[in-house]
C-alpha positions as CSV (number, residue, x, y, z in Angstrom):
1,X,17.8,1.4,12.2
2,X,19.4,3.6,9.5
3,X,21.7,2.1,7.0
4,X,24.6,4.6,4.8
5,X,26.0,3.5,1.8
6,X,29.7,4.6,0.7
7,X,30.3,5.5,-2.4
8,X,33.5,5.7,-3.5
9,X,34.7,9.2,-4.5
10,X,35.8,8.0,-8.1
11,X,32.0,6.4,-8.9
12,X,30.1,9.3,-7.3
13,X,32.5,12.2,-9.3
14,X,32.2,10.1,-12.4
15,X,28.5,10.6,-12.3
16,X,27.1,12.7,-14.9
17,X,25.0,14.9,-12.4
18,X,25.4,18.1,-10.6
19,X,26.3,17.1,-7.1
20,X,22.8,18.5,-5.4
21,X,21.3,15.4,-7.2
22,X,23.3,13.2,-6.5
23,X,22.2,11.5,-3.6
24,X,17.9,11.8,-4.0
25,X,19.1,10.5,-7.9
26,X,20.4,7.3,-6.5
27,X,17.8,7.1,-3.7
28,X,15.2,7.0,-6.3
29,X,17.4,4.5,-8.5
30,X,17.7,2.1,-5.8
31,X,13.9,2.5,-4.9
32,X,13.1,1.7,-8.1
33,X,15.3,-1.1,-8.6
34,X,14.5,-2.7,-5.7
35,X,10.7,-2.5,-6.7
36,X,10.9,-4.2,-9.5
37,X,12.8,-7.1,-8.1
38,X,10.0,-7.3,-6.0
39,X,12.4,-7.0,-2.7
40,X,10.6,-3.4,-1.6
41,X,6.9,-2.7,-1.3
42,X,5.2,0.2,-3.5
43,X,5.1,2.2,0.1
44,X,8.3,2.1,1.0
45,X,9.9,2.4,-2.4
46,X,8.0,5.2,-2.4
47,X,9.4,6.4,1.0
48,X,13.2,5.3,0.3
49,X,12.8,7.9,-3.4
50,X,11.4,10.4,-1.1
51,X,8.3,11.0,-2.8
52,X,4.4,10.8,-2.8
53,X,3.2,7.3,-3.9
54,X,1.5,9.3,-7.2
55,X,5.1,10.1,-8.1
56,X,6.5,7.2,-8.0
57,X,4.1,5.5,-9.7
58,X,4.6,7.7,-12.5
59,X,8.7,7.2,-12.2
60,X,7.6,3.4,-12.8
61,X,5.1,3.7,-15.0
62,X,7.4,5.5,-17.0
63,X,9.9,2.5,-17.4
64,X,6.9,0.1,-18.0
65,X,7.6,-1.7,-14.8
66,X,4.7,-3.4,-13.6
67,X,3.0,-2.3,-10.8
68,X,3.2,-5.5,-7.9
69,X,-0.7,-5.2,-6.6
70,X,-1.5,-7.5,-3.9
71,X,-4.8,-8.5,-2.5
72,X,-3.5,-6.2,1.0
73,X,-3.1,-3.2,-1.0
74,X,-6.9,-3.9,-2.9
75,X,-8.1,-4.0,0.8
76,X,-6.7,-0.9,1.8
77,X,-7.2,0.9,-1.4
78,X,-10.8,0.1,-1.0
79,X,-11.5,1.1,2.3
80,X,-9.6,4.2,2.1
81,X,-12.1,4.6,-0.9
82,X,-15.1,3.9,1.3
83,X,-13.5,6.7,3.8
84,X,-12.5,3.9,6.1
């Protein structure tokens, strides 16, 4: 399932971005946003901003939001270290 947003014309011309960014600019916004509410995972945050998990994490870290860690993502995080 795919989902499209409208944005009315008056909000997206009043944005103060060349038009090529608009769209990955709010992509990334509403990743971000919805991280930190806790309502997306890291991964698909990650996936809605269309980048690599390492970028995000630095668009985050950047804002000092915390990073949400749970005990799933240690277990994956340590077998993918273990080369499972």
């Amino acid at each position: 399932m795919t989902f499209h947003v409208d944005i009315p014309e008056s909000v997206a011309s009043s944005l103060r971005l060349p038009m090529p960014e608009v769209e990955p600019r709010l992509r990334t916004e509403l990743a971000i946003a919805l991280y930190a509410q806790g309502i997306l995972s890291f991964g698909k945050a990650s996936e809605l901003a269309g980048t690599t998990r390492y970028v995000f994490a630095d668009l985050i870290g950047r804002r000092e939001i915390p990073r949400h860690y749970s005990d799933d993502e240690l277990v994956q995080d340590l077998n993918y270290a273990d080369g499972q």
